[in-house]
ZAVO-377097 format. One record per residue (C-alpha): x, y negated, z negated; residue in one letter. Coordinates in steps of 0.2 Angstrom, whole numbers, padded with zeros to 4 digits, always signed. Each point is the difference from the previous one (the first is absolute). Layout:
# ZAVO-377097
XYZA...
# end
This chain:
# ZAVO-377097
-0555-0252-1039X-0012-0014-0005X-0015-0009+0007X-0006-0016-0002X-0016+0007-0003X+0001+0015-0010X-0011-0001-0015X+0000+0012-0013X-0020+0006-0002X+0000+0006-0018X-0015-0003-0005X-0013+0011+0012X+0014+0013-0003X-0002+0011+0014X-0016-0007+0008X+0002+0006+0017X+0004-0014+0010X-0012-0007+0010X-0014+0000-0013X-0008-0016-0002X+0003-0007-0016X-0016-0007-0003X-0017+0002-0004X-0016-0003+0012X-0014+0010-0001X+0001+0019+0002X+0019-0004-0003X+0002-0006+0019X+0012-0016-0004X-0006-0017+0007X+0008-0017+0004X-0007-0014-0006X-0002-0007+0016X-0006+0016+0007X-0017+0000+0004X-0006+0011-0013X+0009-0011-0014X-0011-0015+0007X-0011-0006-0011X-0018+0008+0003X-0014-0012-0008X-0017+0005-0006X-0010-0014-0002X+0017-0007-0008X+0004+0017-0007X+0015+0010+0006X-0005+0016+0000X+0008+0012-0015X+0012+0013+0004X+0001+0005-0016X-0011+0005-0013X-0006-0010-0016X+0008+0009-0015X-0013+0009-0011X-0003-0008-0019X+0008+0004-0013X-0016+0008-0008X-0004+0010+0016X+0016+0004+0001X+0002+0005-0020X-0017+0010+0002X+0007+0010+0017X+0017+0005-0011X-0010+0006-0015X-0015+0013+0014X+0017+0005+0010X-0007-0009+0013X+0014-0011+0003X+0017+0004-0002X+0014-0008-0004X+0021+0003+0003X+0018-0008+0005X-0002-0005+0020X+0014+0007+0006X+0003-0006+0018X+0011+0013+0012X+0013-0010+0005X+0004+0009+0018X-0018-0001+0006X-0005-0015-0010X-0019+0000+0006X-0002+0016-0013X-0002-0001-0016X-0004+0011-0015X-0004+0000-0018X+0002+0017-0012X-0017+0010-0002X-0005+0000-0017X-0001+0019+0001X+0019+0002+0004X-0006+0007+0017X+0005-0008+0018X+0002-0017-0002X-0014-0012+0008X+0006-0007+0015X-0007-0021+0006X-0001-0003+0016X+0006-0018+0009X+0002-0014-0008X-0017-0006+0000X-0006+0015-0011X+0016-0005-0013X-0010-0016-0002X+0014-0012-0004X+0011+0012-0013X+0017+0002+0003X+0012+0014-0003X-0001+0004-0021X-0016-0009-0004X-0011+0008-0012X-0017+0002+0012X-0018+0006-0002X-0005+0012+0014X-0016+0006+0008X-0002+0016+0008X-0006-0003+0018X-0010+0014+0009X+0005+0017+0003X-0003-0004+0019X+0015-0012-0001X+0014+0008-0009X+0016+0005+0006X-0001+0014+0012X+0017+0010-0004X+0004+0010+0018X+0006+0018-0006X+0014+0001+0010X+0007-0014-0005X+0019-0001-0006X-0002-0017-0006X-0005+0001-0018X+0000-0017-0005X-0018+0000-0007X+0005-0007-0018X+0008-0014-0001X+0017-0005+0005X+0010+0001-0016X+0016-0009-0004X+0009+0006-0017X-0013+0010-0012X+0013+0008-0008X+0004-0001-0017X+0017-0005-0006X+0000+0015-0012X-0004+0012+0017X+0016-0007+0007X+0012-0009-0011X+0000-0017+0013X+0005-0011-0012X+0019+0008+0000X+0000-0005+0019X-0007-0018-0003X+0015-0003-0014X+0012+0008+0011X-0005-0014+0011X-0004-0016-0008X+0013+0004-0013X-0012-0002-0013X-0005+0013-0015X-0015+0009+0006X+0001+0012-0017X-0004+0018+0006X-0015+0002-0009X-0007+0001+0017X+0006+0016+0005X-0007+0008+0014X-0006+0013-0012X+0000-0008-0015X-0003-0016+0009X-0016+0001+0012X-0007-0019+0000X+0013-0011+0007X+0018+0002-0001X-0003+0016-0011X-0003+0016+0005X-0016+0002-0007X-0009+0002+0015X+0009+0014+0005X+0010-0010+0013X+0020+0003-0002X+0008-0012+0008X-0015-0009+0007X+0003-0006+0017X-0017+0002+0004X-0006-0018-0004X+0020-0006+0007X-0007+0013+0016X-0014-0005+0005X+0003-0018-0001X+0016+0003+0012X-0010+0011+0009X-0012-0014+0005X+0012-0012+0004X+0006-0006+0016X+0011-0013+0008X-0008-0004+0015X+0002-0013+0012X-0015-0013+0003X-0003-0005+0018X-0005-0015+0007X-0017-0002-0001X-0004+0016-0009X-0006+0006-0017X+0007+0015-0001X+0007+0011+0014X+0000+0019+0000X-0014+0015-0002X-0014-0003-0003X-0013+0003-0016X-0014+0013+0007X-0012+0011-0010X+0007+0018+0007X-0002+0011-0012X-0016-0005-0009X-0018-0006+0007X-0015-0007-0006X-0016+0011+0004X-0009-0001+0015X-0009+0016-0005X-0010+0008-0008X+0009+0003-0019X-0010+0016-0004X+0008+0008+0014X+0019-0003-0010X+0007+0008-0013X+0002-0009-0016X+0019+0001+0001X+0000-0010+0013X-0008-0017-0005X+0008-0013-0014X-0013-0008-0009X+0002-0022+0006X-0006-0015-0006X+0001-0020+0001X+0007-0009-0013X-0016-0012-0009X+0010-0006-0015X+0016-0005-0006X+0003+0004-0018X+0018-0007-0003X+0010-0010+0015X+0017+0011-0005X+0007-0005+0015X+0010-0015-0002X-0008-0009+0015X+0018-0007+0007X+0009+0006+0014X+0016-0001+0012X+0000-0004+0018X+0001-0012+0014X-0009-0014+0007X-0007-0005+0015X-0011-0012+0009X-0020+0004+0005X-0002+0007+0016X-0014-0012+0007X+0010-0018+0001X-0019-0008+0001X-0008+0007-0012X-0003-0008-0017X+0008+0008-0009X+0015-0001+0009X+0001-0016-0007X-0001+0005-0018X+0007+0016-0004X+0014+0012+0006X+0000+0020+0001X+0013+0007-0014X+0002+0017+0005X+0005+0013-0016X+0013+0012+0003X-0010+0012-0007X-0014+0006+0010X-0011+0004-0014X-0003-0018-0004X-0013-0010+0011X+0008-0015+0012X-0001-0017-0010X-0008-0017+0006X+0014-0011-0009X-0002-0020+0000X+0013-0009+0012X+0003-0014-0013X+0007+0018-0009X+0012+0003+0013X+0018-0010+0005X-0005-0015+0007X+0008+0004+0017X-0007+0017+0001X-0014-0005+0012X+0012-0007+0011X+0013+0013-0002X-0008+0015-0004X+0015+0011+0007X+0013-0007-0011X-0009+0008-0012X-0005+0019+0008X+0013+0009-0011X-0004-0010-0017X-0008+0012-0016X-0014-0012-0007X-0011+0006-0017X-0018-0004+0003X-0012+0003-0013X-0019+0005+0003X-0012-0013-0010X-0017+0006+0009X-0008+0011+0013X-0016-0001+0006X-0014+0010+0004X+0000-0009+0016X+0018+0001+0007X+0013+0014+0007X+0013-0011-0009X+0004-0004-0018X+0005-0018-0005X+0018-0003-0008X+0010-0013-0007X+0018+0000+0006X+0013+0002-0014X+0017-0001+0004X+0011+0001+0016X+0012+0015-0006X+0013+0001+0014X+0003+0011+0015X-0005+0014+0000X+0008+0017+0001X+0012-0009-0015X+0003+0007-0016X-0007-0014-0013X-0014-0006+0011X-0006+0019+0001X+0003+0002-0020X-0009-0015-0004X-0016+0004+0012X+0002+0019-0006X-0002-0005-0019X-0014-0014+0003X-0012+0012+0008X+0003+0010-0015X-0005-0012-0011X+0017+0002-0009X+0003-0015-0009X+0019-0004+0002X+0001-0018-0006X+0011-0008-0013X-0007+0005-0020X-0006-0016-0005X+0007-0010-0015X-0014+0006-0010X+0004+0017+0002X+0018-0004-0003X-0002-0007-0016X-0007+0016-0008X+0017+0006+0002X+0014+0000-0014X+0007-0018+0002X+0015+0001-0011X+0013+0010+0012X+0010+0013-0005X-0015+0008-0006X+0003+0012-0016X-0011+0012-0007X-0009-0008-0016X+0005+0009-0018X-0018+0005-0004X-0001+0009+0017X+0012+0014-0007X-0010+0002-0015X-0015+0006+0009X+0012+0012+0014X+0012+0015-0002X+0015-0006+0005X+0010+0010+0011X+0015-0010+0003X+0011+0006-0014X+0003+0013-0012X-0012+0002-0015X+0002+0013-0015X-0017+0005-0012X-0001+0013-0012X-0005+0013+0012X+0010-0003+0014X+0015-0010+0009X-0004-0004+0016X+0015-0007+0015X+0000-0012+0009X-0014+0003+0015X+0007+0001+0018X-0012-0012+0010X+0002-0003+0019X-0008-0006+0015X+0001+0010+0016X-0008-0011+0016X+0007-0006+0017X+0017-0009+0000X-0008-0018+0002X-0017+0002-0012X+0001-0016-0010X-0018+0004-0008X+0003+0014-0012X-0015+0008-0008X+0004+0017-0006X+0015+0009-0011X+0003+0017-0004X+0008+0007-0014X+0005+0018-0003X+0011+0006-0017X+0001+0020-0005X-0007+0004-0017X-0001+0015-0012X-0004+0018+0009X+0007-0005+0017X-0018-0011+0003X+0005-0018+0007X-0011-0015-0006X-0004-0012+0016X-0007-0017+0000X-0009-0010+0014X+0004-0019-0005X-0011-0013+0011X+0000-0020-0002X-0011-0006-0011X-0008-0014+0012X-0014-0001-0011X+0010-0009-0012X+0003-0014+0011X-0017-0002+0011X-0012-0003-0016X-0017+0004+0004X-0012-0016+0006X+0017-0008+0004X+0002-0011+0018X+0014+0012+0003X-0012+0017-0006X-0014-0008+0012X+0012-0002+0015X+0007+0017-0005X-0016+0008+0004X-0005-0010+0014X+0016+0005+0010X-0001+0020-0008X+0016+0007+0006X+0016-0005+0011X+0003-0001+0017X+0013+0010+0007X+0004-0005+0019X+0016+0006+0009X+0011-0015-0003X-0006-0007-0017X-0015+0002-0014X-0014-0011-0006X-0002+0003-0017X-0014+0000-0012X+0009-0009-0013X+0013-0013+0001X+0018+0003+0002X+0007-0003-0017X-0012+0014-0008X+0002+0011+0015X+0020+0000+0000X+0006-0005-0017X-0012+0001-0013X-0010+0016+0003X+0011+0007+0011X+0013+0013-0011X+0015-0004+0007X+0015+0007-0007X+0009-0006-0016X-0015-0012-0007X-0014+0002-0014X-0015+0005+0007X-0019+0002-0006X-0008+0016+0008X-0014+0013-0003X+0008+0016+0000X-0008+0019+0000X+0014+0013-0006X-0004+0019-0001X+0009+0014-0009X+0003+0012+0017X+0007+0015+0000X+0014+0003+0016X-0015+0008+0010X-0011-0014-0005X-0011+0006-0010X-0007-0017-0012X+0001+0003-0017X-0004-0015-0009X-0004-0017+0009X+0001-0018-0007X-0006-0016+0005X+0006-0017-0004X+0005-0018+0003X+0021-0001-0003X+0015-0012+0003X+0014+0008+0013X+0016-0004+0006X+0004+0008+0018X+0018+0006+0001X+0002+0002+0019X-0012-0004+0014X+0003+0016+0011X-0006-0002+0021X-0007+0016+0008X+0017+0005+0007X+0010-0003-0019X-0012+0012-0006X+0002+0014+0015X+0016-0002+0001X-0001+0006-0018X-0013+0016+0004X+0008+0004+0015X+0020+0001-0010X-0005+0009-0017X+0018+0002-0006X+0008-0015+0010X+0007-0015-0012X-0007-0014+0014X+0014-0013-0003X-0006-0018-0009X+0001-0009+0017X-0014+0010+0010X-0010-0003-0016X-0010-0017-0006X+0007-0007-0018X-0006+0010-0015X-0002-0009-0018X+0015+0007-0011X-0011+0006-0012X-0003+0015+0014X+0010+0011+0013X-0002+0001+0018X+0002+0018-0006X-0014-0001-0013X-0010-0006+0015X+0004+0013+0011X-0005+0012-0013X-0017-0010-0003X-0002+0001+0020X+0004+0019+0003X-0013+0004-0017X-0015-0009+0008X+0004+0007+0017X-0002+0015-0008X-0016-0002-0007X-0007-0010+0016X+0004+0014+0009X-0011+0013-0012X-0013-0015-0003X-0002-0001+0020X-0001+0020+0003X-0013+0003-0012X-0012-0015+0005X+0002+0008+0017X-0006+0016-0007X-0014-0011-0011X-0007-0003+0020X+0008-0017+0005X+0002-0007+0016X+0013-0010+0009X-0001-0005+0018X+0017-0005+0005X+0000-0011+0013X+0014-0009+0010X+0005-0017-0008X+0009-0014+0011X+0016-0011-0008X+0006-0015+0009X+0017-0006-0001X-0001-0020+0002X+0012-0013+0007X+0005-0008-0015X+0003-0017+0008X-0015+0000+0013X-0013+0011-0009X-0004+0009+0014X+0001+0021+0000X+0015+0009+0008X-0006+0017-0002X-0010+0011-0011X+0001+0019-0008X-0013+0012-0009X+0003-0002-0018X+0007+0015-0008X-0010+0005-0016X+0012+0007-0012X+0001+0009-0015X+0002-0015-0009X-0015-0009+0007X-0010+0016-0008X+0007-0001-0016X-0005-0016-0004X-0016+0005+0011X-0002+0014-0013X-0001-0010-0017X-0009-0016+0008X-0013+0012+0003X+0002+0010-0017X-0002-0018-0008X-0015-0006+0009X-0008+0017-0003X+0002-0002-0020X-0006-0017-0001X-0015+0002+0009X-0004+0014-0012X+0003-0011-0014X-0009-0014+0005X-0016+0010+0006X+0002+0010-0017X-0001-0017-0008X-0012-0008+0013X-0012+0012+0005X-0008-0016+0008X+0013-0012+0005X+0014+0008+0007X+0007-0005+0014X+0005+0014+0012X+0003+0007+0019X-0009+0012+0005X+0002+0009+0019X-0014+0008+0006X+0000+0015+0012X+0002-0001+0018X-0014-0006+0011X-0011+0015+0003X-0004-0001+0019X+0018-0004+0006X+0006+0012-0010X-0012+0013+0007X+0007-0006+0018X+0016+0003-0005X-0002+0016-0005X-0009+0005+0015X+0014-0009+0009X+0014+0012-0009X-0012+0014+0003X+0001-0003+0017X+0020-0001+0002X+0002+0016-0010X+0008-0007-0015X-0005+0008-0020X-0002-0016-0008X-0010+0001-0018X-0008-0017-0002X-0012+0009-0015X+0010-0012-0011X+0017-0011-0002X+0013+0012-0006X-0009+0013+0013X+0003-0015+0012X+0018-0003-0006X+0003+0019+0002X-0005+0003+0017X+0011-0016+0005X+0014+0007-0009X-0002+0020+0006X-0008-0005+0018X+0015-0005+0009X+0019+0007+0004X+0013-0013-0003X+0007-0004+0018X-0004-0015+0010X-0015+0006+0006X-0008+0007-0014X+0005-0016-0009X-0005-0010+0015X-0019+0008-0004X+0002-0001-0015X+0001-0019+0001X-0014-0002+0010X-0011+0010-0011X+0004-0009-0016X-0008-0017+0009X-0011+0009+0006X-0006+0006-0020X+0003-0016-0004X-0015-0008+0010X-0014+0008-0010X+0009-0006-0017X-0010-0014-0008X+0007-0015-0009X+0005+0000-0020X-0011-0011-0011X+0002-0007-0016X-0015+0000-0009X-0009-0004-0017X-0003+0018-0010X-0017-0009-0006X-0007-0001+0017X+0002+0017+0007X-0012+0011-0008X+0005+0018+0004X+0019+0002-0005X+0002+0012+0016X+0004-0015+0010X+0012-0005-0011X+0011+0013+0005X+0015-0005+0013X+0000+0012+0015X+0020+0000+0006X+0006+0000-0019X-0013+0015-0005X+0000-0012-0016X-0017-0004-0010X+0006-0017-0003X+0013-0011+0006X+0004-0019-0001X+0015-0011+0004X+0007-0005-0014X+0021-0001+0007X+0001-0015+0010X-0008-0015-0008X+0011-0012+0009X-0006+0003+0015X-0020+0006-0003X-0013-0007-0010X-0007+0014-0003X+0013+0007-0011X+0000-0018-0010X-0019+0004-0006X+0007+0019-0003X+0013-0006-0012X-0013-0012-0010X-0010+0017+0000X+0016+0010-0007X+0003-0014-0011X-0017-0001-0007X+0002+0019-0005X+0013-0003-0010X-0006-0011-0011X+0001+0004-0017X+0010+0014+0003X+0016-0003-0009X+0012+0015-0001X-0002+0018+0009X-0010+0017-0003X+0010+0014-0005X+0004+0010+0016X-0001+0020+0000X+0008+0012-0008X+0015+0004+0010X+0000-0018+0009X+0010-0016-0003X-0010-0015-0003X+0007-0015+0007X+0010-0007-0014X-0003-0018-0007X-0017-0004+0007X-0004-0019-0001X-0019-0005+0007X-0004+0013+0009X-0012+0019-0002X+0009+0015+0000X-0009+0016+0005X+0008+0019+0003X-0009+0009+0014X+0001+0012+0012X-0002-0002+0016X-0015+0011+0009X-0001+0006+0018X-0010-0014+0007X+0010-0013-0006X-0010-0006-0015X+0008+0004-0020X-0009+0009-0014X+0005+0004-0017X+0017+0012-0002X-0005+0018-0006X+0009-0002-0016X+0007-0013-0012X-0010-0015-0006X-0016-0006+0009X+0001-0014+0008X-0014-0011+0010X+0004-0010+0015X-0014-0013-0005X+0000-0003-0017X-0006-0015-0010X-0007-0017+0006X+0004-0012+0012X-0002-0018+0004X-0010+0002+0017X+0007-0010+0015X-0008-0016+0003X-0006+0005+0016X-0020+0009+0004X+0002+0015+0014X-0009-0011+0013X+0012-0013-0001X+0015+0011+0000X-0008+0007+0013X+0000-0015+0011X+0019-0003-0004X+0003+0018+0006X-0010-0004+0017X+0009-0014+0002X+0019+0010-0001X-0007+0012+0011X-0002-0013+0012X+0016-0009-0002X+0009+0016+0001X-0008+0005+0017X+0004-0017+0005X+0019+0002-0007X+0001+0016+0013X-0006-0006+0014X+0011-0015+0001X+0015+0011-0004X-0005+0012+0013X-0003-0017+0012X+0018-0007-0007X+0008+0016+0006X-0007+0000+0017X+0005-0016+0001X+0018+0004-0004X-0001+0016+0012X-0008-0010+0015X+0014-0012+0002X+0013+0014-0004X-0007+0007+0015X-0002-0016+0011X+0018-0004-0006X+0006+0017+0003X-0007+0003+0017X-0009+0015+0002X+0003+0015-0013X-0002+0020+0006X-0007+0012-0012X-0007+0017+0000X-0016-0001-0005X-0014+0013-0002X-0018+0001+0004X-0013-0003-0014X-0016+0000+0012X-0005-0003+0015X-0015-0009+0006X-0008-0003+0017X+0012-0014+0006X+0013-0003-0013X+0012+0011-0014X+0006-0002-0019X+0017+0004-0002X+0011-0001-0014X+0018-0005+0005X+0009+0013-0011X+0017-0013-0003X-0011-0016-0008X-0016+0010-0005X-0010-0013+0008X-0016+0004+0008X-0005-0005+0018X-0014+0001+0012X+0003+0003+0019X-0010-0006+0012X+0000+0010+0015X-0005-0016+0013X+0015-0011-0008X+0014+0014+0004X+0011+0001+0014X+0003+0019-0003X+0016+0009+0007X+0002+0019+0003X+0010+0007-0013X+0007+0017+0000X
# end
């Protein structure tokens, strides 16, 4: 049933309602024409409710004694008066009380802190459930932990290559973070979402925001343990304004019609309650708003922040654009991406004229004199080499195809296997209008019912993209492996392809799960006559093969996966909107292309690191955050459950051996695997040159000590600058090393370095035992045109569109989940308890795996039996 005045609150995400969404002093909201918003004069002077920022040099000097530090404000969205940055010393996070001690920052700002007096930290009550003393994540998981970026092509129908796999991928839509399936970013956006229904005349109706569970001292500190305090602080400088400084919401008139102000400004009032409330001009607003201020209650404005002074509980905003009404689809979309500070505007013609202009592009002759061509056979005097069987495997409606595989038997029953990925580089040339926009935007968007992508569409969908039956130019890695996977030789190098088939997930399962069944031509996509769907079905059940052994023994290596439940929408094709959602099934043939995305990512970053000691670009996952993880161990401790959090693979173990397999067991299970997944820190790329001790290099889920993303250049920008690297490694390098005794070398190498290893436990190569020696790093090469600190900032500045990237596609599928809900009518669930605290409960409701909290004082409760 609908309402005239539903409105979908998205942004605050599960701020309990009846917060006030603004900012006064001590976080208490205020009017403007309540009496404390009235201006107070001092001899002219209104008197300063915040503090004057520190100088940069006071500020430069406190950071270098340690006696100011810095971090990422993180805001908790359900009690937006808290806030947090990491300690430096991985310990319990410090914690900011009110909004006067945040001093202006917003939620991701880059902020200079100052310890205040032990006297006035945070008092932590010891029998207190509520453990919410860090800040309130949203998704920190990386895509290799959970493989999230299969769920985000499943649903945008767009090619979100599996490089990402939850174990191989833990940054963002690869597992590298450990996260499986991650639905804890898509969770605990959903989690915090509610429709609720605004009534006349108020802000927000239902429980209210209290300080239960934590205190601030009264008494005497001495007398407390040490575990019981968290070091606090008050913001004195901001480093980097990360937060786009726009936001969603609703506008409405002053409060005191007499005032002056009245006259002058309106109150916009942002949907998220972690932004302050906005003085905006009237001449800003539609010109009847003054006088029809109700015609325009359920209408989504964008206001953005241009000042806030140290003399006023509200910020001053220019209004940007009307959006539409609220609760809608696109006006939702559009405010969701500009507080992001996702840019999703037309290229420009500029841009557009860096691409080819004369159309059907061909691939230039000179280009195949510098590749190996793998499109047709080839003969030499030591070997005759077929035809290679490449395909692509994505979701049915992926237009943006990054990544091939190719698998063909060769001489003692070994297989040679190839990982082909566009070669974007060639059309984004560095410096270019088209490389600078690139780099500004750094990956794509993926949101539930379309994508904004980095690059325009002609690259994205035909040029790069490999589909099936055209020339391509790709980078490819292709090892020698034996059926267990064992790699005996590797080789590196820039090719030309043609795709025979374009495979979807369920073409390529279909062929796992039936062996021995001819699959007849009509339940399969059109395959290029030099090829059989046969000879594809053989290529398919040959790499699944060797996923499977690849995929066991990193499990025995120590990796980690967290899976966690992903929702699927299926969308109204004439209206848009969502008539139902499923958990996305994770299949076999999701993890064999997982498996060699990853394999592939691994190799290159050795190779470039080899290359580049100093100026490699790679992604590095450090170890979970030391203090929730102790809390979590003490939790499990507590519940009687034998879980090993000593390292990853003891992690991934006693998630695997912990728990039976019926509901219930899986139910825990479930609830568990969030729960791991909340002291897991983000993935970040980074410049080798600038970390000094190559420990930190290493990426926890994987159990790797050195990864990158090299697999999906369409999409991240990241793996652009990694392809230059590659490139810049192979220069000079014409032809291949001989491989090892025993091994088949790649035949017909065109540009490219050939080098036989063998692979050792921890996931790095060294030199085979017998046959030639071989070095992975010989000879000079031209140096990247790039010095560490700069690549550095190009790596900060990834990492920060990539957060951005989550949390709009975690906002997007709220969204889409919200009105499935309101147009659904109330869904039943079983759920089960993840905590309890003093007037409220987390649940996860098992069927979505979506995340709630309960308030106890908003419930009408029913017996039950």
């Amino acid at each position: 049933m609908s309402h005239p005045d539903y409105r979908l609150n998205l942004r605050p995400l599960g701020t309990p309602r009846g917060a006030s969404s603004l900012a006064g002093p001590r976080g208490v909201g205020a009017s403007p024409g309540d009496k404390k918003s009235k201006s107070k004069t001092t001899r002219g002077k209104k008197k300063s409710i915040f503090e004057t920022y520190l100088s940069k040099e006071d500020v430069s000097e406190g950071l270098k004694r340690g006696t100011l530090i810095q971090g990422v404000l993180r805001i908790n969205p359900k009690k937006f008066h808290e806030a947090f940055i990491p300690s430096p010393d991985g310990d319990r996070d410090i914690f900011i009380d009110g909004v006067v001690a945040r001093n202006r920052a917003l939620n991701g700002d880059l902020v200079v802190v100052n310890l205040l007096p032990e006297e006035q930290w945070k008092v932590i009550k010891p029998e207190s459930n509520d453990k919410e003393t860090e800040g309130a994540y949203e998704s920190d998981l990386p895509e290799e932990l959970c493989g999230s970026h299969l769920l985000q092509q499943s649903l945008k129908g767009y090619n979100d290559s599996p490089d990402v796999i939850i174990e191989a991928q833990f940054d963002d839509s690869d597992s590298e973070d450990g996260h499986g399936n991650m639905q804890n970013a898509l969770v605990d956006g959903v989690k915090k979402l509610s429709v609720c229904v605004h009534e006349k005349g108020k802000e927000d109706a239902g429980a209210p925001v209290t300080k239960d569970e934590n205190t601030f001292m009264s008494q005497d500190t001495r007398a407390l343990p040490e575990k019981s305090l968290q070091r606090s602080a008050k913001v004195v400088y901001i480093l980097e304004k990360k937060h786009s400084r726009a936001a969603t919401g609703f506008l409405k008139l002053l409060a005191d019609k007499n005032s002056e102000l009245f006259r002058k400004y309106a109150l916009f009032s942002p949907s998220d309650h972690r932004v302050p409330r906005i003085y905006v001009p009237l001449k800003d607003c539609p010109r009847d708003f003054v006088t029809r201020p109700k015609d325009y209650a359920n209408t989504l404005f964008i206001c953005r922040i241009v000042d806030w002074k140290e003399d006023s509980n509200f910020a001053l905003g220019q209004l940007a654009k009307s959006l539409g009404q609220a609760g809608e689809i696109e006006p939702e979309t559009e405010g969701i991406l500009t507080e992001y500070g996702v840019d999703f505007s037309d290229f420009s013609s500029e841009v557009l004229e860096c691409l080819p202009q004369d159309l059907p592009w061909t691939i230039p002759p000179e280009e195949f004199s510098k590749r190996r061509d793998l499109r047709s056979p080839s003969s030499s005097k030591k070997c005759f080499r077929i035809k290679d069987c490449v395909f692509t495997i994505d979701p049915s409606t992926a237009r943006d195809l990054d990544d091939a595989l190719s698998c063909k038997p060769v001489a003692d029953g070994n297989f040679e296997v190839g990982v082909h990925i566009a070669d974007v580089s060639y059309f984004v040339p560095e410096g270019s209008s088209l490389d600078k926009v690139a780099a500004e935007r750094a990956t794509s968007v993926y949101l539930v019912q379309k994508v904004v992508p980095m690059l325009p569409r002609l690259l994205c969908e035909e040029l790069c993209s490999l589909n099936p039956m055209t020339d391509k130019l790709t980078f490819s890695v292709i090892w020698t492996l034996t059926p267990k996977g064992k790699i005996l030789s590797e080789w590196f190098g820039q090719t030309v392809i043609r795709s025979c088939t374009k495979l979807s997930y369920e073409h390529a399962q279909s062929m796992i799960e039936g062996p021995t069944r001819k699959i007849p031509e009509e339940e399969l996509p059109p395959v290029s006559p030099e090829h059989t769907s046969e000879e594809v079905h053989r290529a398919v059940l040959n790499l699944h093969r060797i996923a499977k052994e690849l995929r066991q023994q990193r499990f025995v290596d120590g990796a980690l996966r967290l899976d966690q439940l992903k929702l699927a929408f299926t969308l109204d094709h004439e209206t848009g909107l969502p008539q139902g959602c499923h958990i996305y099934e994770y299949r076999d043939s999701n993890k064999l292309v997982e498996e060699f995305m990853l394999l592939a990512n691994m190799a290159v970053a050795r190779k470039i690191h080899c290359a580049f000691p100093e100026r490699a670009l790679l992604r590095r996952h450090p170890p979970p955050q030391t203090k929730m993880l102790n809390d979590l161990v003490e939790f499990c401790d507590q519940m009687g459950l034998p879980m090993d959090f000593s390292s990853a693979g003891a992690l991934n173990k006693s998630l695997m051996e912990t728990f039976g397999d019926d509901k219930y067991s899986l139910a825990r299970k479930e609830v568990l695997t969030n729960m791991c997944s909340r002291p897991m820190q983000m993935a970040l790329y980074f410049c080798s040159g600038v970390l000094q001790d190559q420990a930190q290099f290493r990426h926890y889920a994987l159990n790797v000590p050195l990864y990158t993303h090299f697999t999906s250049p369409i999409r991240r920008f990241a793996d652009v600058l990694v392809h230059r690297l590659l490139a810049a490694t192979l220069a000079g390098h014409q032809g291949g090393l001989s491989s090892a005794r025993g091994s088949q070398a790649p035949s017909d190498p065109g540009q490219g370095h050939h080098a036989a290893q063998n692979p050792a436990k921890d996931g790095t190569h060294t030199a085979p035992a017998s046959g030639p020696p071989t070095t992975l790093c010989p000879g000079y090469r031209e140096l990247p045109d790039v010095e560490p600190e700069a690549l550095q900032k190009q790596a900060d500045h990834c990492n920060d569109r990539r957060m951005a990237s989550k949390r709009v596609q975690e906002l997007s599928t709220s969204l889409f989940f919200a009105i499935l809900v309101k147009e659904s009518g109330p869904l039943e669930s079983e759920a089960m308890v993840m905590g309890v605290l003093s007037q409220a409960f987390d649940v996860l409701v098992l069927r979505y795996g979506v995340q709630k909290r309960i308030y106890c004082n908003g419930q009408r409760l029913r017996g039950g039996a």
